[in-house]
N, C-alpha and C positions, 0 to 999 in steps of 0.2 A: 885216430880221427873220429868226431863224432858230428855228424852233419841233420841237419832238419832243412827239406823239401815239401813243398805246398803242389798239389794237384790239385786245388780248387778252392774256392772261399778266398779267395785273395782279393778279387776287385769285387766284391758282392758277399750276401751274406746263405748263400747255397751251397753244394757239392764240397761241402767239407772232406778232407781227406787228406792228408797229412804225413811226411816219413820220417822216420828216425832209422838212422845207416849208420854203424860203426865199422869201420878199420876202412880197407880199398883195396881193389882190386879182387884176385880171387878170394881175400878172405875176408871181403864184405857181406857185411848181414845185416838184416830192417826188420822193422815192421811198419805198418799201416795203421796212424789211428782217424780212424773210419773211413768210407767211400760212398759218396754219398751223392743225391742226383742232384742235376743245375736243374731250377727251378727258373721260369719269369724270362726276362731277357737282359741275365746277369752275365758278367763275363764275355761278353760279347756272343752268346748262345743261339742259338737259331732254334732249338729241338733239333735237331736231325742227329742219325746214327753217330755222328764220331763226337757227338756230345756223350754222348753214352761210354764210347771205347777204352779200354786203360791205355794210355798215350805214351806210358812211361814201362821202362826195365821193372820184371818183380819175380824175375830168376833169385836174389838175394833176399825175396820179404819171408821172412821166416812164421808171421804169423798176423793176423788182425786185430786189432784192440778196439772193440766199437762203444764209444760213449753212453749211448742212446738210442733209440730204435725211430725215431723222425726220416725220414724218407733222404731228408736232405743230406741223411748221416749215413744211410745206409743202403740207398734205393739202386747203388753199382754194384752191387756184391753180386748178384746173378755176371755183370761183366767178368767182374774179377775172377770169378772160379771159371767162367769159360777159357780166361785168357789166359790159364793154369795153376794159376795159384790152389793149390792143395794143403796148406799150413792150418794150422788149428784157428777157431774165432774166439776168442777172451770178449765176456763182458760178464756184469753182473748179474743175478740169477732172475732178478724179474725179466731182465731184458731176454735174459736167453728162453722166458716165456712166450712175449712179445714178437720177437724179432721173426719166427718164423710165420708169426699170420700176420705180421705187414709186409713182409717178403711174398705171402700170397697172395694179398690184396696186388701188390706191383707187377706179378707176373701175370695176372690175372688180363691186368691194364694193355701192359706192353707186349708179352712176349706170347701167349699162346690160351685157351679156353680148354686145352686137352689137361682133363682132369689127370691122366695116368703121369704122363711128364711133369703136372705139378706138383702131386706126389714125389716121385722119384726127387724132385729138385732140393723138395723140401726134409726129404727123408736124408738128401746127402749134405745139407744145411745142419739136421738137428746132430747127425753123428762127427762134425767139425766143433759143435759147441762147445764151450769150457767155460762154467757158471764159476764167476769167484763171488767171494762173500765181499763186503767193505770192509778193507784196513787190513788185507791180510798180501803179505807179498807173496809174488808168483816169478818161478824163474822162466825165462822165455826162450833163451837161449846161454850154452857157454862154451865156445869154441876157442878161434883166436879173439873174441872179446865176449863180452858176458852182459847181459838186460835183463834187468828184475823190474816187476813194474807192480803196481797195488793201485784199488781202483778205491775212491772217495764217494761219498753222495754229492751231489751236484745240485741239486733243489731243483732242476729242469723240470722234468717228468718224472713219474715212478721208474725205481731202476738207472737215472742216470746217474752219469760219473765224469769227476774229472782223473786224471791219468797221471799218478807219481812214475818217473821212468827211472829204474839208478843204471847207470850206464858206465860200464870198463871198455878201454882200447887205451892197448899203446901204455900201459900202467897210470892212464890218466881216467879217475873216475867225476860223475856231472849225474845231478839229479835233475831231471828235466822233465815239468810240467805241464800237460795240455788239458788247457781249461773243459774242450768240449762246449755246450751249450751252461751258462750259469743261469741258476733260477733267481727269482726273485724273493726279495726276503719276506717273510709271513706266508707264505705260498699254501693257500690251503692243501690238506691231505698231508703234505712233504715238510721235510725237516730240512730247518734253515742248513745255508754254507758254510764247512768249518774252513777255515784258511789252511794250506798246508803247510807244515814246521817249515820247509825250505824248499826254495825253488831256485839253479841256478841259473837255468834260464826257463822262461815260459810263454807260452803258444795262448793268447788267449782269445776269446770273441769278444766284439766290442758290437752288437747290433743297435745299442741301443747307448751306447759309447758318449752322444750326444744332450741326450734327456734323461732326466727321472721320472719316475711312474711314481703314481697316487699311493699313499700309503692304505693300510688294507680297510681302514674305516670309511677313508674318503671314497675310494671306487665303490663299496658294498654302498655307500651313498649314494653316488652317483648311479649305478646302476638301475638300483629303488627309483630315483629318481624319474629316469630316462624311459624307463617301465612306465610307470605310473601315466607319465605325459607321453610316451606314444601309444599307448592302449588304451585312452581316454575317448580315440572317435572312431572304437570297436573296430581297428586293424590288426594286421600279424607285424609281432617282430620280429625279423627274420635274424640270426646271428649263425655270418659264418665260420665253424666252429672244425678247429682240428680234430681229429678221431682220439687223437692221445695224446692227452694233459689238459688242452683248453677246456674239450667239453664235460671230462669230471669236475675242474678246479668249480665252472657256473655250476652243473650241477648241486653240488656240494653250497654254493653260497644262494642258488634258487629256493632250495628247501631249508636254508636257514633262514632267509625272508620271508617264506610259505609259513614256518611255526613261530618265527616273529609276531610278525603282522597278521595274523592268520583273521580272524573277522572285520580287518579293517576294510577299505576301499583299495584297488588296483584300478578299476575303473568303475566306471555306472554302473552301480547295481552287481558288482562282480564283488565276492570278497578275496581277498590275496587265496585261503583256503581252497577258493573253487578255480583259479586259474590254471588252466591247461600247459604241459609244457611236454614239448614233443622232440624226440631227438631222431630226425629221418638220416641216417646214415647207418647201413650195415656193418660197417670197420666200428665207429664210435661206439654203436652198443655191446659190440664183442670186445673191445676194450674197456668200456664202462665194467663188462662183467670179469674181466679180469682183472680190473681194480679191486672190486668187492673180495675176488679173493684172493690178495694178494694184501689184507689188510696187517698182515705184522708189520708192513715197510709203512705202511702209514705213521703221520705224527699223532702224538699226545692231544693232541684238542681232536683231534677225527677219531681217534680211538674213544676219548670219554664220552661223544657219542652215542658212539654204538652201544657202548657200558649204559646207557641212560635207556636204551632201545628205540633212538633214532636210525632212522636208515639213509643217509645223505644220498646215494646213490640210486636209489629205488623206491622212493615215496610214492603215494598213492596219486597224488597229480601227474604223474609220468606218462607218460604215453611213448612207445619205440614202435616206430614204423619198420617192418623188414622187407616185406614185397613191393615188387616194381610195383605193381596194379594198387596195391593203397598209398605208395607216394605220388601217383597220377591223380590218384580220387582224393587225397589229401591236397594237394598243389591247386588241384580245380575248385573245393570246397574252399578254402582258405582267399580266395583269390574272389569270389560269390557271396562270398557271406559277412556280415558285419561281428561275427564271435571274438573276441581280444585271444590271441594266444602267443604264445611263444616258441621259434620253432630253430631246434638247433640241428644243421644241417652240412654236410660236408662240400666240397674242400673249402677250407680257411683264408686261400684267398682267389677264392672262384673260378678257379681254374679249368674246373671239373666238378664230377658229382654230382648229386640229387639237386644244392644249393643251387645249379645253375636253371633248372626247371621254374622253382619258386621266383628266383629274380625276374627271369623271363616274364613272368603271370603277374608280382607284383609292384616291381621297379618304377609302371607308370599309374599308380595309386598313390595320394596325396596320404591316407589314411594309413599308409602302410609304412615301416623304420626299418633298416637295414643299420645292425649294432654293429662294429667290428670291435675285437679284442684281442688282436695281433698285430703282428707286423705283417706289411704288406708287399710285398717284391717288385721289385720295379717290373715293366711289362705285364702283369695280371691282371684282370678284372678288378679284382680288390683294390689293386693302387686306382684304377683309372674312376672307381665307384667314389673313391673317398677322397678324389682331387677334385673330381669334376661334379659331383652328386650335389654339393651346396651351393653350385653355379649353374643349378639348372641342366647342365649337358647331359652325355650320353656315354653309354658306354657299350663297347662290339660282343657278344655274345653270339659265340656257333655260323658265326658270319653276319651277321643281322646288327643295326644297331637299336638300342631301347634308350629311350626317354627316361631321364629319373627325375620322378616325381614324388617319389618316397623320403622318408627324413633319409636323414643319414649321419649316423653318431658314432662319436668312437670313446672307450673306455681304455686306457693305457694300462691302467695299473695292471687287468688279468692277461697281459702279456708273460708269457711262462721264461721269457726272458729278464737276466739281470738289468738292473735300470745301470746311468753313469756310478752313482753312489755306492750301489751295490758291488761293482766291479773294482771300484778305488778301495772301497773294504775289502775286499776280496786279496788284493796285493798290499795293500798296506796291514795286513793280518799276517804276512808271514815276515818270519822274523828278523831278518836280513834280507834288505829288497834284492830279487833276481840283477844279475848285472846286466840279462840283455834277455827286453819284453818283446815277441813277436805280434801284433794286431792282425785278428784274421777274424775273417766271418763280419763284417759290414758296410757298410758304403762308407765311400772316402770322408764326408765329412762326421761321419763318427768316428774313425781312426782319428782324423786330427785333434777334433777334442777331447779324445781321450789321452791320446800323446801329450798334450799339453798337461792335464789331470797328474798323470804319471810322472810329469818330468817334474811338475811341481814337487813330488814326495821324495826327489835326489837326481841322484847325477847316472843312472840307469840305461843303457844303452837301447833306446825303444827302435825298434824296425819296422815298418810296414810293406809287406814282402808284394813285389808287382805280379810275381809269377809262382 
């Protein structure tokens, strides 16, 4: 028997976490690919503790396979090892860079400030890791049944992956595939999606299952654009910006703009060359610098680059705020002054973090643009900024509510997720369609039209799992 269970991502596109079980009873064996936090008010969520809890049996999970290092992939693992899981963590080797200073950032947040116990957590984190390379198989288990699994590039983030599984029980073998997060194609920094040879059934996300995103010259357009015309009556742009992946990918296309256009106009009397660009988030510039050196995983155009002796990631318009007291004197200066800047700031969709200072100060300035370049989750500031921002309303911040009287734009394409097209490429790339596709990770009406996308390419048994 070979069974696939959903703990989360099922009615929302959060708390990914995922089982694959072979055989029953005592001679049942799993693993977990990812575990991950509910973010917004997905899933019928509240926050409270037993959002957190592992809900499910994991006496049988023999090990963890995590995609990606995004919070929403990963930010239960402190639960899971509470609630005994002691089994090895699989991923790939940037992640296994990664993974344990966003696991500090999280614990930092939620569980405790005692620097000695973060240590300890994280020292018992790094000694479970198991860094594999891409395209290489790994056995996980082989008892009464046996799983091999090999980890892919994923175009997500640096370091993610989506998850070949080959699975024995019972003399019946299944190659079973889980998407994880897919990127978008042209994705700066990262190298496009290869389709896998075969999938015979597959788990995959659909967030964006609904729409396609701008192809890579339209958004770098639009962007220019959007710049240009909100820093034209000497305001900040505020862009709220994940720590890993969004705020490299702008990086990376800000300084292609900067040595573009470099003596043109950005606004009055400003040349693109002298514009200011600030990234106030602690997590994103200790990621930014893990990017930098983690530059073999980068693609062929971000590599020729650096061969030319550009620096995408560290240009000399950069500014990184670290201390609390210069993002208070930054937020207050920004908020007082009429200077055009650009200020990319955490969390992505306002949840938290520095970002939520800035909107506080600027939100009711006419002068001032709030960009977004993700997705936004239902119940967050983010969604209710960019539903209600172009109708004049408001939105609740820290209890209070603020006025938005700032633009508010949104750019689809530097979404680090795969568009509709993308995803349909994605299955229609391998070689014999799966007989039976799972939809997971987005709201209901992007499962249905991607169901529909899918069902158009054959007669494939597509599911959209409730629970």
């Amino acid at each position: 028997m070979i069974e696939i269970n959903h703990h989360g991502a099922t009615t929302g596109v959060t708390g990914s976490c995922h089982e694959l079980t072979l055989g029953s009873g005592t001679d049942k064996s799993g693993i977990l690919i990812d575990c991950g936090l509910f973010q917004g008010q997905e899933e019928g969520r509240d926050g409270s503790a037993s959002d957190l809890a592992i809900g499910f049996p994991i006496g049988h999970i023999k090990a963890l396979v995590v995609t990606h290092v995004h919070i929403d992939h990963v930010g239960r693992i402190p639960y899971l090892l509470a609630a005994g899981f002691d089994g090895p963590i699989y991923c790939s080797q940037p992640s296994a860079i990664m993974l344990p200073e966003i696991l500090e950032d999280a614990l930092k947040i939620g569980f405790t400030r005692d620097r000695r116990l973060i240590e300890k957590f994280l020292d018992l984190i790094r000694s479970r890791l198991v860094p594999l390379p891409y395209n290489q198989w790994q056995r996980v288990f082989s008892d009464h049944s046996s799983l091999d699994i090999r980890l892919q590039s994923a175009g997500h983030i640096l370091g993610s992956a989506y998850i070949e599984c080959d699975a024995v029980s019972d003399g019946v073998g299944e190659r079973i595939v889980f998407s994880g997060d897919l990127g978008a194609s042209h994705s700066p920094l990262l190298r496009d999606v290869v389709s896998p040879e075969r999938a015979d059934r597959l788990v995959i996300e659909s967030t964006y299952g609904d729409k396609n995103h701008e192809d890579r010259e339209g958004r770098r357009f639009r962007l220019k654009s959007i710049l240009k015309h909100a820093l034209a009556d000497g305001g900040t742009v505020l862009i709220p910006a994940f720590s890993i992946g969004r705020t490299q990918e702008l990086l990376y296309e800000l300084e292609g703009l900067i040595h573009q256009f470099g003596s043109q106009p950005v606004a009055p009397e400003l040349p693109w060359r002298d514009l200011e660009v600030v990234v106030d988030s602690p997590l994103a510039a200790d990621f930014t610098r893990i990017y930098r050196d983690l530059k073999p995983f980068w693609d062929n155009e971000a590599l020729s680059l650096v061969a030319k002796g550009r620096h995408p990631l560290s240009f000399e318009q950069l500014t990184v705020i670290d201390s609390h007291q210069d993002h208070l004197n930054a937020v207050e200066y920004l908020a007082r002054s009429h200077r055009p800047c650009v200020v990319l700031a955490g969390s992505g969709m306002c949840a938290g973090g520095r970002v939520v200072n800035y909107l506080k100060a600027l939100l009711g300035d006419t002068r001032n643009d709030v960009l977004f370049v993700g997705y936004q989750a239902a119940g967050t500031p983010g969604r209710d900024i960019l539903s209600y921002g172009p109708k004049g309303g408001w939105v609740e911040l820290d209890g209070e509510r603020y006025t938005i009287q700032a633009g508010v734009h949104q750019v689809g394409g530097y979404s680090a997720h795969a568009g509709q097209s993308d995803l349909v490429r994605f299955v229609s790339g391998i070689d014999v369609l799966p007989r039976e596709i799972r939809l997971v990770h987005g709201d209901t009406s992007a499962k249905q039209a991607l169901r529909k996308c899918f069902q158009s390419l054959g007669s494939t048994d597509i599911i959209i799992p409730e629970h």
